[in-house]
The first five atom37 places (N, CA, C, CB, O) and aatype in JSON, in Angstrom:
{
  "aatype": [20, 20, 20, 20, 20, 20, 20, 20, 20, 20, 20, 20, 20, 20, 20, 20, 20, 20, 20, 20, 20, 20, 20, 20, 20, 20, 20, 20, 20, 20, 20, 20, 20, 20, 20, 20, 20, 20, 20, 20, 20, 20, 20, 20, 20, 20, 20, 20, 20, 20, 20, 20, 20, 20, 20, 20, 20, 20, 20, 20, 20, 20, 20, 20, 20, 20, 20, 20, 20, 20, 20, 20, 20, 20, 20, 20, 20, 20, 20, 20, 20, 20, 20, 20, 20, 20, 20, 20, 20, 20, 20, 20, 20, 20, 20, 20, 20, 20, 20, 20, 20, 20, 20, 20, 20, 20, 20, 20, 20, 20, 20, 20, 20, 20, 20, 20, 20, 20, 20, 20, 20, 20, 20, 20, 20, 20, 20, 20, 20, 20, 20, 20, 20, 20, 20],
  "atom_mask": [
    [1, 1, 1, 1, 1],
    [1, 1, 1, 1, 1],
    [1, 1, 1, 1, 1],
    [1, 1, 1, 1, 1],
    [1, 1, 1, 1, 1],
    [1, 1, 1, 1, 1],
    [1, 1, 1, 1, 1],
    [1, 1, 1, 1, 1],
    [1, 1, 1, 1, 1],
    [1, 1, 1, 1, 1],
    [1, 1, 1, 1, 1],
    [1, 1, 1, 1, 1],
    [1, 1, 1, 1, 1],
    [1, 1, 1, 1, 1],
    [1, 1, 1, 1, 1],
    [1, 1, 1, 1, 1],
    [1, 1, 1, 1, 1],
    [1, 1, 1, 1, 1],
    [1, 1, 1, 1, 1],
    [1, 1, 1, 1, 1],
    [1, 1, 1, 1, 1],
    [1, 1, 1, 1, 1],
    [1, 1, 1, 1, 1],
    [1, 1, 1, 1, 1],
    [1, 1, 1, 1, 1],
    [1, 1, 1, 1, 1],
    [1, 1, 1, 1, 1],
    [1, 1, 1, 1, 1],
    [1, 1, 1, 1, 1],
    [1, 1, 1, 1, 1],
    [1, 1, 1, 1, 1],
    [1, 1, 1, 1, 1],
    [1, 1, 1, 1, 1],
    [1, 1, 1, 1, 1],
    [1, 1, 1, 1, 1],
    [1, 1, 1, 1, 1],
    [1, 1, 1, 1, 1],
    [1, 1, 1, 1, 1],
    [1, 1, 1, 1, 1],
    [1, 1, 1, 1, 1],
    [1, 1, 1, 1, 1],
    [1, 1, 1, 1, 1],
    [1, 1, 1, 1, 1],
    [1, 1, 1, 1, 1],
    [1, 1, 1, 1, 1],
    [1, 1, 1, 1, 1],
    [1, 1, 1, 1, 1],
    [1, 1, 1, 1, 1],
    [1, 1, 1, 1, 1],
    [1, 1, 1, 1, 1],
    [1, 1, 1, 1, 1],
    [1, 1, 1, 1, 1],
    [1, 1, 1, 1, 1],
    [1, 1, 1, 1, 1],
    [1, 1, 1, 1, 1],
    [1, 1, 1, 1, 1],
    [1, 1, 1, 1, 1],
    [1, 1, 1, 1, 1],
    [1, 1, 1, 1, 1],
    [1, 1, 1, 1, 1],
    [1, 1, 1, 1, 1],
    [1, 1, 1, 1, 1],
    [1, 1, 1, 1, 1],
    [1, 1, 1, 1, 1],
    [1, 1, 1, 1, 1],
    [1, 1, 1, 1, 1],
    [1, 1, 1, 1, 1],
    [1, 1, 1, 1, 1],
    [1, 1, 1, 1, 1],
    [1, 1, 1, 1, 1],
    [1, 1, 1, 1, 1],
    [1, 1, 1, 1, 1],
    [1, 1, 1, 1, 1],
    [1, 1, 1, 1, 1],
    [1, 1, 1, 1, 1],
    [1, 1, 1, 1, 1],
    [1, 1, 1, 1, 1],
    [1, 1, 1, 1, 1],
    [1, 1, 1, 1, 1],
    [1, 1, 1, 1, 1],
    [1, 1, 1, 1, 1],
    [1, 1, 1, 1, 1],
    [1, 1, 1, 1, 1],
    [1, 1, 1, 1, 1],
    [1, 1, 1, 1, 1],
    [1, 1, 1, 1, 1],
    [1, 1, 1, 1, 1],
    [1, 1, 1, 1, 1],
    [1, 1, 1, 1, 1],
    [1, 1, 1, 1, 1],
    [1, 1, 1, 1, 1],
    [1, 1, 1, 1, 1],
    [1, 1, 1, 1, 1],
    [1, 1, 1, 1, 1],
    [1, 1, 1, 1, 1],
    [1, 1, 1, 1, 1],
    [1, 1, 1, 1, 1],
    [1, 1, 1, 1, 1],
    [1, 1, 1, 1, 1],
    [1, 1, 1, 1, 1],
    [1, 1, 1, 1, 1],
    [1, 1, 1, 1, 1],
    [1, 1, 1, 1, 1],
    [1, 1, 1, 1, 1],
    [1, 1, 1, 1, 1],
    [1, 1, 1, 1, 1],
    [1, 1, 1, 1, 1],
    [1, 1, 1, 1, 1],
    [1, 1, 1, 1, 1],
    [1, 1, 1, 1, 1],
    [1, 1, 1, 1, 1],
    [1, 1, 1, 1, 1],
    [1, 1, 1, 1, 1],
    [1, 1, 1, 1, 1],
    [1, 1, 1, 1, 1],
    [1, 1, 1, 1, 1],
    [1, 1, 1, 1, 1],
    [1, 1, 1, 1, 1],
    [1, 1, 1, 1, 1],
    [1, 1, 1, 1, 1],
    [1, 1, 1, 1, 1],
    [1, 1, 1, 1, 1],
    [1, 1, 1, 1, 1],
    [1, 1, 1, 1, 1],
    [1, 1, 1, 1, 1],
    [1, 1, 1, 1, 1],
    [1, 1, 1, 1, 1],
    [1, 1, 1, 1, 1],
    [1, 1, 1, 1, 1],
    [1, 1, 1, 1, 1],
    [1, 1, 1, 1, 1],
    [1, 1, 1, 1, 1],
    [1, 1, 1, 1, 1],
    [1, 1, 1, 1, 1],
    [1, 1, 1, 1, 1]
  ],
  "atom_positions": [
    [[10.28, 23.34, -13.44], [10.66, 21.93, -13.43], [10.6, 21.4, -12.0], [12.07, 21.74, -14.03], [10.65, 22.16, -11.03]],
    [[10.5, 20.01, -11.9], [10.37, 19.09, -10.62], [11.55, 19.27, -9.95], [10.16, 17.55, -10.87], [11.58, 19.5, -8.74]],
    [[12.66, 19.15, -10.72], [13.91, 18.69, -10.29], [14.24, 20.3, -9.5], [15.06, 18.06, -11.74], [15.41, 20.49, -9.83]],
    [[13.89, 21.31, -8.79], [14.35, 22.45, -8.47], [14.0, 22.39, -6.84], [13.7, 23.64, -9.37], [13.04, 21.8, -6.36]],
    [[14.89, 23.06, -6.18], [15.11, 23.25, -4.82], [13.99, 23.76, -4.57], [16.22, 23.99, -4.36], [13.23, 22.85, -4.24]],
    [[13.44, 24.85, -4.55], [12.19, 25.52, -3.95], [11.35, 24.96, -4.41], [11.92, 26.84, -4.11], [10.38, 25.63, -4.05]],
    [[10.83, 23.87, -5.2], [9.38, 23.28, -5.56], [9.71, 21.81, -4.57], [9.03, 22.97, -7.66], [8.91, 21.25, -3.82]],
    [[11.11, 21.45, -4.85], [11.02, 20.01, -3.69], [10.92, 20.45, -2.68], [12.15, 18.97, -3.48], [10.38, 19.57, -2.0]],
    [[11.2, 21.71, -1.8], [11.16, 22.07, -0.44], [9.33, 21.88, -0.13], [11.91, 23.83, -0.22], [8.54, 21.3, 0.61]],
    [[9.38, 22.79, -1.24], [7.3, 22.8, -1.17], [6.7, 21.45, -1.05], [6.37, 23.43, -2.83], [5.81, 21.29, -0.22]],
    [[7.21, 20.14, -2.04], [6.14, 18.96, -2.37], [6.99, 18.78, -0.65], [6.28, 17.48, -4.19], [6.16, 18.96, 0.25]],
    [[8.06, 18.55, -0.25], [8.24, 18.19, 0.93], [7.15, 18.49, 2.3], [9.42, 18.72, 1.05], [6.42, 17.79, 3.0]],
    [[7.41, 19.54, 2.24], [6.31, 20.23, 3.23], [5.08, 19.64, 3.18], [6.03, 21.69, 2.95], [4.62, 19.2, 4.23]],
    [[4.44, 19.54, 2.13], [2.94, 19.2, 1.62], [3.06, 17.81, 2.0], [2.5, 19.45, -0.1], [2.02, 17.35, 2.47]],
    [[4.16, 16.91, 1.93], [3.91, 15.66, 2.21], [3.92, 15.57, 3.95], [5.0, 14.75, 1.41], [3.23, 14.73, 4.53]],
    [[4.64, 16.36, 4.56], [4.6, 16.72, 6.13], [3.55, 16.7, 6.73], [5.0, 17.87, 6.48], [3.2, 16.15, 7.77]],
    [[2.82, 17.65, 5.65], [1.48, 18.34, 6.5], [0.38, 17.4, 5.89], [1.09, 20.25, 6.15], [-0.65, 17.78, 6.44]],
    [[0.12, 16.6, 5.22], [-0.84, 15.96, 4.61], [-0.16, 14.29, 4.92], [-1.04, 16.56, 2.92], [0.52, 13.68, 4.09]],
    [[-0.42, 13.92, 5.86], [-0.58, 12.42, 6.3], [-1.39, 11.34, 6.09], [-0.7, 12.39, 7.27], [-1.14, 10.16, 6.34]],
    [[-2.57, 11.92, 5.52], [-3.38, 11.05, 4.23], [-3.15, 10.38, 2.77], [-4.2, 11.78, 3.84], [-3.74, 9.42, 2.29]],
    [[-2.15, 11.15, 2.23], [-1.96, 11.06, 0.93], [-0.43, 11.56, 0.26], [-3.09, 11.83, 0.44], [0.24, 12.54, 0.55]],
    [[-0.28, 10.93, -0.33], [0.95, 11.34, -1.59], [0.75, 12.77, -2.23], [0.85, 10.2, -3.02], [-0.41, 13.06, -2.54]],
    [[1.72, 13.69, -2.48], [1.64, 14.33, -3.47], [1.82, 14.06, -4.93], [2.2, 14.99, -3.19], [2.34, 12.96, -5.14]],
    [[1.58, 14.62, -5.8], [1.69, 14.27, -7.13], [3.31, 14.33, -7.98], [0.66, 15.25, -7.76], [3.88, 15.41, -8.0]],
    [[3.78, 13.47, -8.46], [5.23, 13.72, -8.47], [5.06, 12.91, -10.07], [6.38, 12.94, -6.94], [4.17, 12.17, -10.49]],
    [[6.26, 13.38, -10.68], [6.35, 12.54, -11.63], [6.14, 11.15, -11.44], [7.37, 12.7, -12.1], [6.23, 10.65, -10.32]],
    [[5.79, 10.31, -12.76], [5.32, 8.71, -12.13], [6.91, 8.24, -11.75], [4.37, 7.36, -13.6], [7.16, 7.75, -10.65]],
    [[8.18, 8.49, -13.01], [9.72, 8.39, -12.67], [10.31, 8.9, -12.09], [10.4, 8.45, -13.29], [11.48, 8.89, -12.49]],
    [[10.12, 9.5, -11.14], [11.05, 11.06, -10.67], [11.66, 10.2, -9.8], [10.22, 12.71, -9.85], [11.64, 11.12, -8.98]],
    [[12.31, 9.09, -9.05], [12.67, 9.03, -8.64], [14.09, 8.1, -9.3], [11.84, 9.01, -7.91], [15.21, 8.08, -8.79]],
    [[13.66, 7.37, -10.6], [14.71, 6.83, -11.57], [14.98, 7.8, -12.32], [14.38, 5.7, -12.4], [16.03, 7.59, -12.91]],
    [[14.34, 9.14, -12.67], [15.41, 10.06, -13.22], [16.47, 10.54, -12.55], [14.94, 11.08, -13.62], [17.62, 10.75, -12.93]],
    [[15.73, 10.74, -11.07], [16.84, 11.58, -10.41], [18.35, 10.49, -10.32], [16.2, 12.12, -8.66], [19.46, 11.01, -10.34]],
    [[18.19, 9.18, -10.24], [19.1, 8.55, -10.25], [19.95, 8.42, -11.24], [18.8, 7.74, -9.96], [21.16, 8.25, -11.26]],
    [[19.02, 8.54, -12.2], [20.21, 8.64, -13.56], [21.0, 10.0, -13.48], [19.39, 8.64, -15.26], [22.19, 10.16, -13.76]],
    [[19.99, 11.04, -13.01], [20.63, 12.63, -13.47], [21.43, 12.81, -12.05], [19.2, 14.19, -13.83], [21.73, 14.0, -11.93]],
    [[21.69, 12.34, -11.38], [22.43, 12.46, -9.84], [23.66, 11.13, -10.55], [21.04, 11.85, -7.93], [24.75, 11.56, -10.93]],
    [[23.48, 10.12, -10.63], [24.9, 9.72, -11.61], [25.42, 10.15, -12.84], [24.9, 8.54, -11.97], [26.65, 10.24, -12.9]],
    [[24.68, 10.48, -13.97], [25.66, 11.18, -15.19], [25.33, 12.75, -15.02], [25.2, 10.59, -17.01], [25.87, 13.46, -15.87]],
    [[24.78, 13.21, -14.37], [25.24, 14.76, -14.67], [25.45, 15.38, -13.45], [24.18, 15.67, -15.48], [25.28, 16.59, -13.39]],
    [[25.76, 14.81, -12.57], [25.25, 15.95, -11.33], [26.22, 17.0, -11.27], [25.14, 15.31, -9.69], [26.16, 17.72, -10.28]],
    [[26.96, 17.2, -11.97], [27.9, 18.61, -12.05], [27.02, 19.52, -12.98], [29.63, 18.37, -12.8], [27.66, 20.52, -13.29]],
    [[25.6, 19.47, -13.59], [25.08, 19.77, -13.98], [23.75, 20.47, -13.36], [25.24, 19.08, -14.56], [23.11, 21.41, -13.82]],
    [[23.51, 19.61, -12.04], [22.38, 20.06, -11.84], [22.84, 21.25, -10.8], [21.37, 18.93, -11.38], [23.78, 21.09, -10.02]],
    [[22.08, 22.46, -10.87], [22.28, 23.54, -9.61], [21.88, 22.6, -8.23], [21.05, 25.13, -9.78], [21.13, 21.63, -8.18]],
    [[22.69, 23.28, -7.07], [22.69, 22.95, -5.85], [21.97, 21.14, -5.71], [21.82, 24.25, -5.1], [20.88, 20.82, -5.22]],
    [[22.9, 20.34, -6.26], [22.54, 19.0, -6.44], [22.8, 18.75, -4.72], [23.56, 18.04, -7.74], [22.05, 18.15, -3.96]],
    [[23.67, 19.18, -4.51], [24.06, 18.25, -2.91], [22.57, 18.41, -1.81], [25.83, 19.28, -1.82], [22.26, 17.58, -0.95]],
    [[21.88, 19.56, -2.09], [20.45, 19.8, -1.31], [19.49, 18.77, -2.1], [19.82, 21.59, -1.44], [18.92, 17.78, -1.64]],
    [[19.45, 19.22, -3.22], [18.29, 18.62, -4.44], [18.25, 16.8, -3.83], [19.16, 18.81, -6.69], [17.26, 16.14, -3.48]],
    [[19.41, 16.48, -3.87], [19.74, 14.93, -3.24], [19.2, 14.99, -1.49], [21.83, 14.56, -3.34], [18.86, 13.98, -0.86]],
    [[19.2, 15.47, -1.31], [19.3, 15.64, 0.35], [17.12, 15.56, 0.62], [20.42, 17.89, 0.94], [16.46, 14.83, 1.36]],
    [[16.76, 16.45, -0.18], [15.71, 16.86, 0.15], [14.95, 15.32, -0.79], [15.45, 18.64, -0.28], [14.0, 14.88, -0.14]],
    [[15.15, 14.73, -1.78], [14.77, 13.43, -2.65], [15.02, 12.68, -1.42], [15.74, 12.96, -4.15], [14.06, 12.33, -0.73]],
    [[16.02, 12.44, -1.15], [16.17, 11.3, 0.25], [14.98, 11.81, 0.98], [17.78, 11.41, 1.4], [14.06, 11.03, 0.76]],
    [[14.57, 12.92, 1.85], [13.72, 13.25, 2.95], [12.26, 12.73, 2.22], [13.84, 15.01, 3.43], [11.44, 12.03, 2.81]],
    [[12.15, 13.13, 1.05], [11.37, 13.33, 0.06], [10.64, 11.6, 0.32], [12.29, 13.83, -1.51], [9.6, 11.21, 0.85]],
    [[11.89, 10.87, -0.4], [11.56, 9.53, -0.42], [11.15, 8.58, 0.7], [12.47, 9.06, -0.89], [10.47, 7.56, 0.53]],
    [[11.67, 9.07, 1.94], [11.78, 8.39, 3.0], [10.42, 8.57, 4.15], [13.14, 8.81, 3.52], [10.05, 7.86, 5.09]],
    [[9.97, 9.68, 3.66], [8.07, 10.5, 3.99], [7.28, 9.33, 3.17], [7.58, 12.65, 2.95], [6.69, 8.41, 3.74]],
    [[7.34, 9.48, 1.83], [6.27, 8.66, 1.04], [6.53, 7.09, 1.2], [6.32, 9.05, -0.6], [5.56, 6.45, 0.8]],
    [[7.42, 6.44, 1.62], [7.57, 5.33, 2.08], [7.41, 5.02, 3.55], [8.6, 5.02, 1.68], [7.61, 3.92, 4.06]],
    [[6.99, 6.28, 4.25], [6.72, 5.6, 5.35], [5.14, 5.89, 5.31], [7.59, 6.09, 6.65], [4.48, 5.24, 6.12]],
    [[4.63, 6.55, 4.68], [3.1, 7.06, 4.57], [2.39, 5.66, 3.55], [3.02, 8.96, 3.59], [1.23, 5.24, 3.49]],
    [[3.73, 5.19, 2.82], [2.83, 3.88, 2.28], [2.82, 2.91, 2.78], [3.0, 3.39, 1.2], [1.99, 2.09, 2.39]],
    [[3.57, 2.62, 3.66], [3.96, 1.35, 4.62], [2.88, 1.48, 5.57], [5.54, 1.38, 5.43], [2.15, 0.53, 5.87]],
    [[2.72, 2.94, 6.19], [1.13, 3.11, 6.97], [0.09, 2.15, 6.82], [0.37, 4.34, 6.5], [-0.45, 1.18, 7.37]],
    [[0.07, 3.14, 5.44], [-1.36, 2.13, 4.51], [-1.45, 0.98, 4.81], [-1.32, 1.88, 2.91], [-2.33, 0.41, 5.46]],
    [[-0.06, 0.39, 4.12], [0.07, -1.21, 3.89], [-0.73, -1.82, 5.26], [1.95, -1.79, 3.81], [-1.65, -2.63, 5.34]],
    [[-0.01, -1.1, 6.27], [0.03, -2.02, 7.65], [-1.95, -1.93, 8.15], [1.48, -0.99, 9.23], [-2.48, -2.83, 8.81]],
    [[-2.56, -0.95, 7.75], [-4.29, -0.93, 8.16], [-4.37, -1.61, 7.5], [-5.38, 0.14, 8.06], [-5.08, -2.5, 7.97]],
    [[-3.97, -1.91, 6.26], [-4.91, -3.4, 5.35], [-5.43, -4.19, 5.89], [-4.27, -4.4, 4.57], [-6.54, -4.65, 5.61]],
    [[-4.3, -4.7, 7.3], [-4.46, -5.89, 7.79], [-5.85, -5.86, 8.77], [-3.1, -6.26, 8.52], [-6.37, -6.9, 9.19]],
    [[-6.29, -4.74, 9.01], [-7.36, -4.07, 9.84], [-8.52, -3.95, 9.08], [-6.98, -2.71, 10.34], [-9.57, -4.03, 9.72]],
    [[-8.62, -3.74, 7.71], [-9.87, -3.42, 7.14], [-10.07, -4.49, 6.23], [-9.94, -2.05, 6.49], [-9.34, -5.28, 5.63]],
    [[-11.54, -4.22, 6.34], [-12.09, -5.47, 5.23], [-11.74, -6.05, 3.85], [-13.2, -5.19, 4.9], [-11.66, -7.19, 3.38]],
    [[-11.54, -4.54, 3.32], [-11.53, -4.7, 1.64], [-10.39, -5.03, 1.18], [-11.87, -3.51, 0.83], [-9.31, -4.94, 1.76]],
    [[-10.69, -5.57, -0.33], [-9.85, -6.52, -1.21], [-9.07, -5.48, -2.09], [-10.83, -7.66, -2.19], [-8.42, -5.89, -3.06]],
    [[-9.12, -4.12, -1.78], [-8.39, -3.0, -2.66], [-7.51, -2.14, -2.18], [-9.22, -2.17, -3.2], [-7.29, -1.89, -0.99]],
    [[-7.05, -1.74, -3.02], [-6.12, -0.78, -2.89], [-6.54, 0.36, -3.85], [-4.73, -1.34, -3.15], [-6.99, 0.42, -4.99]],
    [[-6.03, 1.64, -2.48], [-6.23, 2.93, -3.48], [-4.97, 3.62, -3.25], [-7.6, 4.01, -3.15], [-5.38, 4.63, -2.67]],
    [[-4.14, 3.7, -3.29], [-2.89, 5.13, -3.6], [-2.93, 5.78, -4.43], [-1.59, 4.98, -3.85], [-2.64, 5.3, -5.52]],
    [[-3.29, 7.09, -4.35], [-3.03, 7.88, -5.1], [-1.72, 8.53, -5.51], [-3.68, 8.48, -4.79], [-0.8, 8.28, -4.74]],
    [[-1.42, 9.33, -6.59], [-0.26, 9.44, -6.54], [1.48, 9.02, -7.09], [-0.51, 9.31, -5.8], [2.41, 9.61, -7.63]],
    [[1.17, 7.55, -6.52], [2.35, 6.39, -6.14], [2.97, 6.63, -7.17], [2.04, 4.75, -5.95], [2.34, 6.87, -8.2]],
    [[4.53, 6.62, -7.15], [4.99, 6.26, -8.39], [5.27, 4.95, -8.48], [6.03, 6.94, -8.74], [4.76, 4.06, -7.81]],
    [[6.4, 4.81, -9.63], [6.62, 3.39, -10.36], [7.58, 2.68, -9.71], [7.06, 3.47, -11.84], [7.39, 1.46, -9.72]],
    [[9.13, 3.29, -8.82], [9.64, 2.29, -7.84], [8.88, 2.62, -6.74], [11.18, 2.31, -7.52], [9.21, 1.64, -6.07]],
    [[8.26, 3.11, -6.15], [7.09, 2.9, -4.43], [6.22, 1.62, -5.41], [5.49, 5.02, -3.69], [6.28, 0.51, -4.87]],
    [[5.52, 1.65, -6.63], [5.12, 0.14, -6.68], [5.87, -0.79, -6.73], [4.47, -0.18, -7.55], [5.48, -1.89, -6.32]],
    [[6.95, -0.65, -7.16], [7.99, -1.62, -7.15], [8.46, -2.24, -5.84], [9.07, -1.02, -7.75], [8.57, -3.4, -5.42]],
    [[8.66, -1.23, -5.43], [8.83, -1.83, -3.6], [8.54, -2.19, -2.82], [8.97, -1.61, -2.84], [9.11, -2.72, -1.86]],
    [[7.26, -1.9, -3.16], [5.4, -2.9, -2.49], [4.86, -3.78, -3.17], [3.9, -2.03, -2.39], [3.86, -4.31, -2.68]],
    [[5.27, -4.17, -4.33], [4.52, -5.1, -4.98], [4.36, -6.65, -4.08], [5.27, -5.25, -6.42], [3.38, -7.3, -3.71]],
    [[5.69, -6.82, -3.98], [5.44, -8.59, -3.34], [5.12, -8.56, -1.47], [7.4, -9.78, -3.64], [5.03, -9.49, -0.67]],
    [[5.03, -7.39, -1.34], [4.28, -7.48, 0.23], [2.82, -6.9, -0.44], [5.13, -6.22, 1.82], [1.94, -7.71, -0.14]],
    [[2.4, -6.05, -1.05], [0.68, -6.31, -1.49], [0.37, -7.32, -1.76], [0.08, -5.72, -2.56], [-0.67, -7.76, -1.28]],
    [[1.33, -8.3, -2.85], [0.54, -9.46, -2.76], [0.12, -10.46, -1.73], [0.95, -10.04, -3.45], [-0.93, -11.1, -1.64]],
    [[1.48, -10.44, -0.75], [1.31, -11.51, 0.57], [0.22, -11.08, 1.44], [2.68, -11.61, 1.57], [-0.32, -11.83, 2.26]],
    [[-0.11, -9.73, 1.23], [-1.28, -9.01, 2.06], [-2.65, -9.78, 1.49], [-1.33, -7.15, 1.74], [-3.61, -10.42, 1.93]],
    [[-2.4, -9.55, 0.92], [-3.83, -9.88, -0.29], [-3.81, -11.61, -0.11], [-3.4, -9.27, -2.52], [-4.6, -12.1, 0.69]],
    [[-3.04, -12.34, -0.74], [-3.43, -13.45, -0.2], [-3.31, -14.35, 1.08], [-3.17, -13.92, -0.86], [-3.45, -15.58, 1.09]],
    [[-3.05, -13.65, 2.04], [-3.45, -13.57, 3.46], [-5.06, -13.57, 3.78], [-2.82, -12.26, 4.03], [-5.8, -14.36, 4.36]],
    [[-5.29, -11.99, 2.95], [-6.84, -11.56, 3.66], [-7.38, -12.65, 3.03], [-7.71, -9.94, 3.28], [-8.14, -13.22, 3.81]],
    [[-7.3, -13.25, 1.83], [-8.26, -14.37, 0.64], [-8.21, -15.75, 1.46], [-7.35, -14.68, -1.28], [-9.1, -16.6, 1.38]],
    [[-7.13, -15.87, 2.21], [-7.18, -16.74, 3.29], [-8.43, -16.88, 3.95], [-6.29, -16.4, 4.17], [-9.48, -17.53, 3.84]],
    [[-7.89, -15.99, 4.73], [-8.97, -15.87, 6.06], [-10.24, -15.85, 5.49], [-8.85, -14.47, 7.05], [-11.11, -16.53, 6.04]],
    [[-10.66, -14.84, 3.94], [-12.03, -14.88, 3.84], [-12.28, -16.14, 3.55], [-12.61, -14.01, 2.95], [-13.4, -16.52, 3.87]],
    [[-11.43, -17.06, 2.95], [-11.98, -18.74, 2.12], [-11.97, -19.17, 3.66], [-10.58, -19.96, 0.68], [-12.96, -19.9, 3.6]],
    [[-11.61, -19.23, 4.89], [-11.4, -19.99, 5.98], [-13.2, -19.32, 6.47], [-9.66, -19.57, 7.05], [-14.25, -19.94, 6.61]],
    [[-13.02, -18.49, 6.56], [-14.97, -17.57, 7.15], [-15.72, -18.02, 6.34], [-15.39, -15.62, 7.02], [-16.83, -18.24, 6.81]],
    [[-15.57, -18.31, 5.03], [-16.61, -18.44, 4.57], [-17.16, -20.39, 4.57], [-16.37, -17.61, 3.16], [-18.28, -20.86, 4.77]],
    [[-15.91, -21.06, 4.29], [-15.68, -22.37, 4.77], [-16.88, -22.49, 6.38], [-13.7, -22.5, 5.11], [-17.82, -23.25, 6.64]],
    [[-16.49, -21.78, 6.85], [-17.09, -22.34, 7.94], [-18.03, -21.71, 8.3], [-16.4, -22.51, 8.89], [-18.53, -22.05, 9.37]],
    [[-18.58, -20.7, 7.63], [-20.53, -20.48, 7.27], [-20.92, -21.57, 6.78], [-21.15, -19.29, 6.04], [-21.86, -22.06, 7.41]],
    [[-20.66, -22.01, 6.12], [-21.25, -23.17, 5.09], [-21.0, -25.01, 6.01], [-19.98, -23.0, 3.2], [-21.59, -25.99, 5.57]],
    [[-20.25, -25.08, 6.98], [-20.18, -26.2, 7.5], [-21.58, -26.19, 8.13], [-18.98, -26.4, 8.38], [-21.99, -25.23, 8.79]],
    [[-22.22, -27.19, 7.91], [-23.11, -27.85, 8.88], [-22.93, -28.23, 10.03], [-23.49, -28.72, 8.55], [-22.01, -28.98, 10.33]],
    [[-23.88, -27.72, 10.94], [-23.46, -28.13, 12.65], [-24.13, -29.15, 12.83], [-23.85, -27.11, 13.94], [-25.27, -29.39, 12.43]],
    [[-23.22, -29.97, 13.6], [-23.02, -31.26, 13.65], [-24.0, -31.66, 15.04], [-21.35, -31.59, 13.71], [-24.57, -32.73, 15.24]],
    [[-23.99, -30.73, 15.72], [-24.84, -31.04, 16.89], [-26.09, -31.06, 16.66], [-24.69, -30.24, 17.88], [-26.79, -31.65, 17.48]],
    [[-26.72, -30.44, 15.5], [-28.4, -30.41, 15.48], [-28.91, -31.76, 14.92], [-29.05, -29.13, 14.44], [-28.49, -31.66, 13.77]],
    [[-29.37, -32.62, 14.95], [-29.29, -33.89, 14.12], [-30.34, -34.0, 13.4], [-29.16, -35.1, 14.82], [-30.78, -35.05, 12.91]],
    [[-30.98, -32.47, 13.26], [-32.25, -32.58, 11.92], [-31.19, -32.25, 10.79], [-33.89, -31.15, 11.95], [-31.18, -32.89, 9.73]],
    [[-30.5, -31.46, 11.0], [-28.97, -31.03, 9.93], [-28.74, -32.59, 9.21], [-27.07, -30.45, 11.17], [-28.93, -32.64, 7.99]],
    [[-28.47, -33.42, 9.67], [-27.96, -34.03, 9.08], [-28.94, -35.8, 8.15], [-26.86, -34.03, 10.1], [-28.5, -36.84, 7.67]],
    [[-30.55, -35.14, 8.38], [-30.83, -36.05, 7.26], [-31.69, -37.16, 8.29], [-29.25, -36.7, 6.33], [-32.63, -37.72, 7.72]],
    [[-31.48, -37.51, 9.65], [-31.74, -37.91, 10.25], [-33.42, -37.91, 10.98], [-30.82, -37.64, 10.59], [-33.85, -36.81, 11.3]],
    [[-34.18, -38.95, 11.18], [-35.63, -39.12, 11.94], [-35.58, -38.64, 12.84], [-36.17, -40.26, 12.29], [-34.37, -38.44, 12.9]],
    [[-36.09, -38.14, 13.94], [-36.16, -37.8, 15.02], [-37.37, -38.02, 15.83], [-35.84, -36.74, 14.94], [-38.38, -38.25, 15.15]],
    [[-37.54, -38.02, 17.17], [-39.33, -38.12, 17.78], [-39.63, -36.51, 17.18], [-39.65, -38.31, 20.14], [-40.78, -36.39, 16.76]],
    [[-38.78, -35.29, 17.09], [-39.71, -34.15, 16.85], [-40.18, -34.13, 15.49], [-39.08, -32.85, 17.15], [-41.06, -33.29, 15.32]],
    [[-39.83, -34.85, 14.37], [-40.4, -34.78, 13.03], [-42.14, -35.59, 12.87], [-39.16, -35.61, 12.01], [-42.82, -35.61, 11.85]],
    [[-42.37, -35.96, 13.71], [-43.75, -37.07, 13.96], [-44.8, -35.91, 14.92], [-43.19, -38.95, 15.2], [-46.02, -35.83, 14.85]],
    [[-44.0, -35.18, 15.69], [-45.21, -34.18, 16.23], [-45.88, -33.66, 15.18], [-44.76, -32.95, 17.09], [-46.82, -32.89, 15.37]]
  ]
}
């Protein structure tokens, strides 16, 4: 099972040593543990670590996604890839991906706006006779 001291020590580590990417975790593991850390935790073996190492746990993959978040602003593309992610890390990024995203849709409608303006200084641009149209 997920929920055990020596497999969270391990996904811990793996998230240490791998600064690219998420490990694979349940998509809920982080709303179970909340439920099973409020109604049972006299239940779970060595809960006071199990909690300890979920905090370290949680506080790695949120800063490895906030990473991400923050190159968006650096790279071109209109996507997102996380692998991994669970369901509150989307939850917690959802309304800053979107402000990201329609930021970049900004700037591209503002670049592309102004490929398409006609320059105003050439005055064959704009429809106009000139002495060079008669050569």
């Amino acid at each position: 099972m997920w929920l055990d001291l020596k497999f969270l020590k391990n996904i811990l580590d793996k998230e240490v040593e791998n600064e690219g990417g998420l490990q694979e975790m349940p998509y809920y593991f982080i709303e179970i543990c909340q439920i099973l850390f409020n109604k049972a935790e006299d239940d779970i073996h060595e809960c006071k670590q199990i909690k300890s190492l979920m905090e370290d746990l949680t506080t790695i993959r949120n800063g490895k996604i906030m990473k991400y978040l923050e190159s968006l602003h650096i790279m071109d593309s209109l996507y997102i890839k996380l692998n991994n992610i669970c369901a509150r890390e989307i939850e917690t990024i959802r309304l800053l991906i979107m402000e990201v995203f329609n930021k970049k849709l900004q700037i591209i409608n503002v670049q592309n706006y102004e490929t398409y303006i006609p320059n105003t200084t050439d005055n064959s641009s704009q429809g106009f006779m000139n002495s060079q149209d008669f050569s």
